[in-house]
ZAPAFI-57206 format. One line per 3 residues: their letters; for each residue x, y, z of C-alpha. Coordinates in steps of 0.2 Angstrom, whole numbers, plus 2048, in hexadecimal, padded with zeros to 3 digits. Each point is the difference from the previous one (the first is absolute). Example, Ala and Ser with C-alpha at 12.3 -4.5 7.8 and 13.67 -1.06 7.14 Angstrom:
AS	83E/7EA/827  806/811/7FD
***
This chain:
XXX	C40/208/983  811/80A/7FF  801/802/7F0
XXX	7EE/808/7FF  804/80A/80E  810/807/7F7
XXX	7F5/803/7F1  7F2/809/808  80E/80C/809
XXX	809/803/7F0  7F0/803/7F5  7FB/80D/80F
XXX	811/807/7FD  7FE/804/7ED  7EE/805/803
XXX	807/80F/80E  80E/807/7F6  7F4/800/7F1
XXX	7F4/809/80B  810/80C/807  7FB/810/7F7
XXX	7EE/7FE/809  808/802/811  80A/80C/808
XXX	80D/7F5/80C  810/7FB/7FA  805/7F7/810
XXX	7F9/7F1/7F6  804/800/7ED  80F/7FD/7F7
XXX	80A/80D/7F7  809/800/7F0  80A/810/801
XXX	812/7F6/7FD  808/80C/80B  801/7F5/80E
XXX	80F/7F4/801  7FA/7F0/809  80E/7F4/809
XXX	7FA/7EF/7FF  800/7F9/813  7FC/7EF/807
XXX	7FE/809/812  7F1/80A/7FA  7F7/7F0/7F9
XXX	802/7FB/811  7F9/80E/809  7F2/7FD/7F3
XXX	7FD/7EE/802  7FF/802/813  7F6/80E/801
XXX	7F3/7F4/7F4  802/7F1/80B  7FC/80A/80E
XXX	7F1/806/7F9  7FB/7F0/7FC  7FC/7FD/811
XXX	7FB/811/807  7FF/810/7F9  811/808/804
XXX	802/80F/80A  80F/80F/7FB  803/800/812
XXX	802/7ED/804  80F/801/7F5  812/800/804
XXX	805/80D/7F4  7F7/80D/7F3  805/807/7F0
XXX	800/814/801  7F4/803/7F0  7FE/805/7F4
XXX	80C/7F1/7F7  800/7FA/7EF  7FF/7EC/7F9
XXX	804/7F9/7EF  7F6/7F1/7F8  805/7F3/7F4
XXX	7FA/80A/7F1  80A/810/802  7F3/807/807
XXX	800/80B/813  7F3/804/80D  801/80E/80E
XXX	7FC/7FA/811  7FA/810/80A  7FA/7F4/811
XXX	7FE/7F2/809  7F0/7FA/7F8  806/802/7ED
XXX	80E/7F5/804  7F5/7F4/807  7F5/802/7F2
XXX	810/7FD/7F0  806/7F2/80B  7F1/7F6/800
XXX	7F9/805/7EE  810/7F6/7FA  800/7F4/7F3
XXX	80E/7F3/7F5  7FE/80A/7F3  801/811/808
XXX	80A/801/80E  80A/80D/80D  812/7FB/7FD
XXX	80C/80E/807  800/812/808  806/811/7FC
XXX	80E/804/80D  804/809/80D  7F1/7FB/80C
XXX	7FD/805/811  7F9/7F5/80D  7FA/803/813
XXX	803/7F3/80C  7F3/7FD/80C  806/7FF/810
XXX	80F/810/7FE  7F1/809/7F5  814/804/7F7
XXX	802/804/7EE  80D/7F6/7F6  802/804/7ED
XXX	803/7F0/7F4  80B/801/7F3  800/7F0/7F9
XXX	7FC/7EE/7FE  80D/7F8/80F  7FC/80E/80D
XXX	7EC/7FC/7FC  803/7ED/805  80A/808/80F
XXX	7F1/805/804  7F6/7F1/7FF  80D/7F8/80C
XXX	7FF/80B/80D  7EB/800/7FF  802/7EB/801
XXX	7F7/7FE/7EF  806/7F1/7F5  80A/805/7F3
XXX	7FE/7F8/7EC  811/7F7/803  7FC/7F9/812
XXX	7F0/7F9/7F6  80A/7FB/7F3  80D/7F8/80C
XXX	7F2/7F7/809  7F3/7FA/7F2  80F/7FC/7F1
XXX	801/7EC/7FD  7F1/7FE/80B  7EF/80A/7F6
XXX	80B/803/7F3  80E/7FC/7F3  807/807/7F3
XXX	801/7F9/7ED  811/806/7F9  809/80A/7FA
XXX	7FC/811/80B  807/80F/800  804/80D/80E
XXX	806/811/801  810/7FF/80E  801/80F/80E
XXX	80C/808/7F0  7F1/7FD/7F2  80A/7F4/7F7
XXX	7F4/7F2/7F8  806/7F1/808  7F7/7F0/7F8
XXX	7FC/7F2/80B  800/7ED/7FB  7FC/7F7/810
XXX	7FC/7FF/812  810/7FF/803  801/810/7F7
XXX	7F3/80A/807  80A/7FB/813  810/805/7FB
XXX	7F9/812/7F8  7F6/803/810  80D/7FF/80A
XXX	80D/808/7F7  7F4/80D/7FF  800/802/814
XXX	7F0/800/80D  7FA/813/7FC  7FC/7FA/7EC
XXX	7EF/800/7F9  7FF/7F5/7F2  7FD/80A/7F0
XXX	7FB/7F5/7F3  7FE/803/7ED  7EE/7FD/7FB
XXX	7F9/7F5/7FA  805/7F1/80A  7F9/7F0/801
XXX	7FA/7F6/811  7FA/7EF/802  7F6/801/80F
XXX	7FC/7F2/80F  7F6/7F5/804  7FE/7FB/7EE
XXX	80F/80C/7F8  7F5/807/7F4  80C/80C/7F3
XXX	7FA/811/801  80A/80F/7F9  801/810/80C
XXX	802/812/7F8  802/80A/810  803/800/811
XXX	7EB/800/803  7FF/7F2/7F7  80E/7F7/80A
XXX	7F6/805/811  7EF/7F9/7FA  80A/7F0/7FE
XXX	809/805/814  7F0/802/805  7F5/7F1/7FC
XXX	80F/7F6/806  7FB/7F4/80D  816/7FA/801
XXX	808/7F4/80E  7F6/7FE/813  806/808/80D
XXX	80A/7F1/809  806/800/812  802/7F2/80E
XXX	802/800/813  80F/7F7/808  7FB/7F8/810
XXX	80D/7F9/80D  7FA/7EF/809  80C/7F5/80B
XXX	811/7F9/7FB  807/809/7F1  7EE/7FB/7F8
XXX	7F6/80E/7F7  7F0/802/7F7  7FC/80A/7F0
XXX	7EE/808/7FD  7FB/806/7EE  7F8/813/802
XXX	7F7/7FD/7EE  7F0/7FC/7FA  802/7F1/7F4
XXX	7F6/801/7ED  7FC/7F3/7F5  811/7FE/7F5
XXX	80C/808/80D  810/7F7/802  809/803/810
XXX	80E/7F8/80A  80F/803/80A  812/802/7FF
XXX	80E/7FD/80D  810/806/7F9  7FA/7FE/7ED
XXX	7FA/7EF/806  7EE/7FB/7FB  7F8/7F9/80D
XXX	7F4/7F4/7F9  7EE/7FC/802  7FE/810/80B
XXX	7F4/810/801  7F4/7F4/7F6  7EE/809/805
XXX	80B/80D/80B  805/7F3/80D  80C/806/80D
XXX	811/7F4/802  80B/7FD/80B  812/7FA/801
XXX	810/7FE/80B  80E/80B/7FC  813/7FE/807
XXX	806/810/806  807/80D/7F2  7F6/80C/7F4
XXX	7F5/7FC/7F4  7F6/809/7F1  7ED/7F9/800
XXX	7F7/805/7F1  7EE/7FF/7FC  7FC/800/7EE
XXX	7F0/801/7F5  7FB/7FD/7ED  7F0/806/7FD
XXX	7F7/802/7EC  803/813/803  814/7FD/806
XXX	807/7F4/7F5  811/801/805  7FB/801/815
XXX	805/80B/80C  808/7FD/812  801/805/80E
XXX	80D/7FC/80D  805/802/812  811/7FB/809
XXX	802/7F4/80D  80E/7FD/80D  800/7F2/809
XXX	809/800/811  804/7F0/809  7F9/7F9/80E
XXX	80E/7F6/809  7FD/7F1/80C  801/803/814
XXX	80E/7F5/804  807/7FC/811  80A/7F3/80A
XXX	803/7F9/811  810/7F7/805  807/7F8/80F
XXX	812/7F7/803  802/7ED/7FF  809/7FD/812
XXX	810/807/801  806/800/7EF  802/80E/7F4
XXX	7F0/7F8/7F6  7EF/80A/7FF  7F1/7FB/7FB
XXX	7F3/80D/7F7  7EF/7FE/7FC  7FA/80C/7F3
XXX	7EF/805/7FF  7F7/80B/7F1  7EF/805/7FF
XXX	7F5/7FA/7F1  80B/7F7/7F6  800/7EA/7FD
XXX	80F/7F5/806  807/801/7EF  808/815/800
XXX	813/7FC/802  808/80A/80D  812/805/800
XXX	80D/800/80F  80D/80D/803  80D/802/80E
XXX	808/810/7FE  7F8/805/7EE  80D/7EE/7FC
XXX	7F2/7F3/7F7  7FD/7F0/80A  7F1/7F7/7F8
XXX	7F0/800/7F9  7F6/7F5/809  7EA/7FE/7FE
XXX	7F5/806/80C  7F8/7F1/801  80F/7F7/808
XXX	7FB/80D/810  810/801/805  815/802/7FD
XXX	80D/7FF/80A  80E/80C/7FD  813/7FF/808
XXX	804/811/805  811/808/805  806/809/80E
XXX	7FF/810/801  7F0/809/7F8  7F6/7F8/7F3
XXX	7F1/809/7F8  7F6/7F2/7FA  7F1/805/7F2
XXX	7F5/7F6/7F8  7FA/806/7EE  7F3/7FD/7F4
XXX	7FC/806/7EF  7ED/7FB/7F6  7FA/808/7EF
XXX	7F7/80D/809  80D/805/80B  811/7FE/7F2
XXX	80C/809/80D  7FE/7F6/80E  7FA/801/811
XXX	80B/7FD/812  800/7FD/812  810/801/808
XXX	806/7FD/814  813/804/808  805/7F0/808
XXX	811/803/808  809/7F1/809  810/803/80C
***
């Protein structure tokens, strides 16, 4: 169905230029007067290919925009040839009457726009300031698509070449490669390829050879990529906490979670929530899903920090006659016979002795002795105290 509606567009398109002496409008038709010099620019094939997704679900209104070009402007095509936009509706009209075979690929600079909301004029001079101005308006830029879509609808078969920010031919080999240029090449780079190129495209990675970024969108477009993954961390008693799948789960998704890069296994099967007992510290939890259209996943992940939750702890004591002898009877809430406790005098170590022997007698000095009894458990690694001044004369 898209290739026929791509023909029928571009059939339409020959049959109005051949029919261009017959009218008199030139917002519409292209121009050959070589005069012109176009600048090829990925950021105007953006502005083009959201203005046709737009359109595609209602007719777009001038107004609705964020910004508007100041007309009349000029565009170039993939066959040399140029077109005068005089208004809104022609370039509605050039952008939707594209084809593979006849596409708009750049722009005649300077250009002026008007921003919406300051109804302020800013003159264009070139391809950076243009996706400057696709920033500030919150529309997705070729390489924020790229960045987002690369490995996951798309891969490329080797080699590839690129133009770098100085128009050097650099010539890519790998992924690895492609990494490495992109980032060399800083945030602010749109990727400027040298056509053709050739993609092999998901779910099946089906080569196809691009010749422009048009073609590159169409394949942007139909791409259906890695689900949009998210879970809920929910706090339940004792360190214990629950994690609930935000994701609707297809036939052939994968999906699992990771503490600290380790797989949990047998989890997330169907979407299931999980729970599980964490000591106290920080922790990365990851969801992950492999899907037909992500072969290589996508995650997402949160950070947990534990914090412990230490025992109550307390004691009694009392003297054993007249001696210097006491007996304390410790006492901690929620926790067996089996926890050791430790005895101090004086921060000096005593002994350990069980809770389950209920009591422990203790020969004290004279003077003043501060008696503590301590505990430590996994969820509460530092330790937990109770301490009482006992002074004997």
């Amino acid at each position: 169905m898209k290739k026929i509606k791509t023909y029928y567009r571009g059939c339409l398109l020959v049959l109005m230029v051949l029919a261009s002496s017959c009218v008199n409008d030139d917002t519409f038709f292209p121009d050959n007067t070589g005069s012109e010099k176009i600048t090829s620019t990925t950021a105007l094939i953006t502005v083009l290919n959201d203005l046709k997704t737009r359109n595609e679900v209602t007719d777009i209104v001038e107004s609705d925009l964020c910004f508007t070009f100041k007309y009349p402007i000029i565009l170039g095509y993939n066959n040399d040839s140029t077109i005068k936009i005089n208004d809104f509706r022609g370039l509605i009209g050039a952008t939707l009457s594209q084809s593979e075979n006849f596409n708009i690929i750049g722009l005649q600079f300077p250009v002026e726009i008007v921003f919406r909301e300051s109804n302020s004029v800013f003159r264009v001079e070139n391809d950076e300031a243009l996706v400057n101005v696709l920033r500030e308006c919150q529309v997705k830029t070729f390489r924020e698509d790229f960045n987002t879509l690369y490995r996951q609808c798309f891969k490329f078969e080797y080699p590839i070449t690129l133009n770098d920010k100085e128009k050097n031919e650099i010539t890519i080999d790998n992924d690895q490669g492609v990494d490495s240029f992109l980032l060399d090449q800083g945030v602010g780079y749109q990727p400027d390829f040298k056509f053709p190129i050739k993609i092999s495209v998901a779910p099946d990675f089906k080569t196809t050879e691009l010749s422009s970024y048009y073609e590159f969108y169409e394949i942007i477009n139909d791409c259906v990529g890695c689900p949009d993954i998210r879970f809920e961390i929910k706090a339940l008693s004792d360190n214990i906490y629950q994690f609930i799948p935000d994701i609707e789960i297809k036939d052939g998704y994968q999906l699992f979670f990771k503490i600290n890069n380790e797989v949990i296994p047998d989890q997330v099967i169907n979407g299931n929530s999980f729970t599980r007992q964490f000591y106290p510290g920080a922790y990365e939890v990851c969801i992950k899903a492999i899907t037909p259209d992500c072969p290589d996943g996508i995650e997402f992940c949160k950070e947990l920090v534990v914090e412990p939750i230490c025992p109550e702890i307390t004691y009694a004591y009392e003297q054993v006659l007249t001696s210097n002898i006491y007996r304390f009877t410790p006492s901690v809430v929620g926790l067996d016979g089996n926890v050791t406790i430790g005895w101090y005098v004086n921060d000096v170590f005593i002994k350990d002795e069980l809770l389950s022997a209920q009591l422990v007698e203790i020969e004290l000095s004279l003077g003043r002795n501060v008696v503590c009894a301590r505990i430590e458990t996994q969820q509460c690694p530092n330790g937990a105290q109770h301490c009482k001044e006992i002074v004997l004369e």
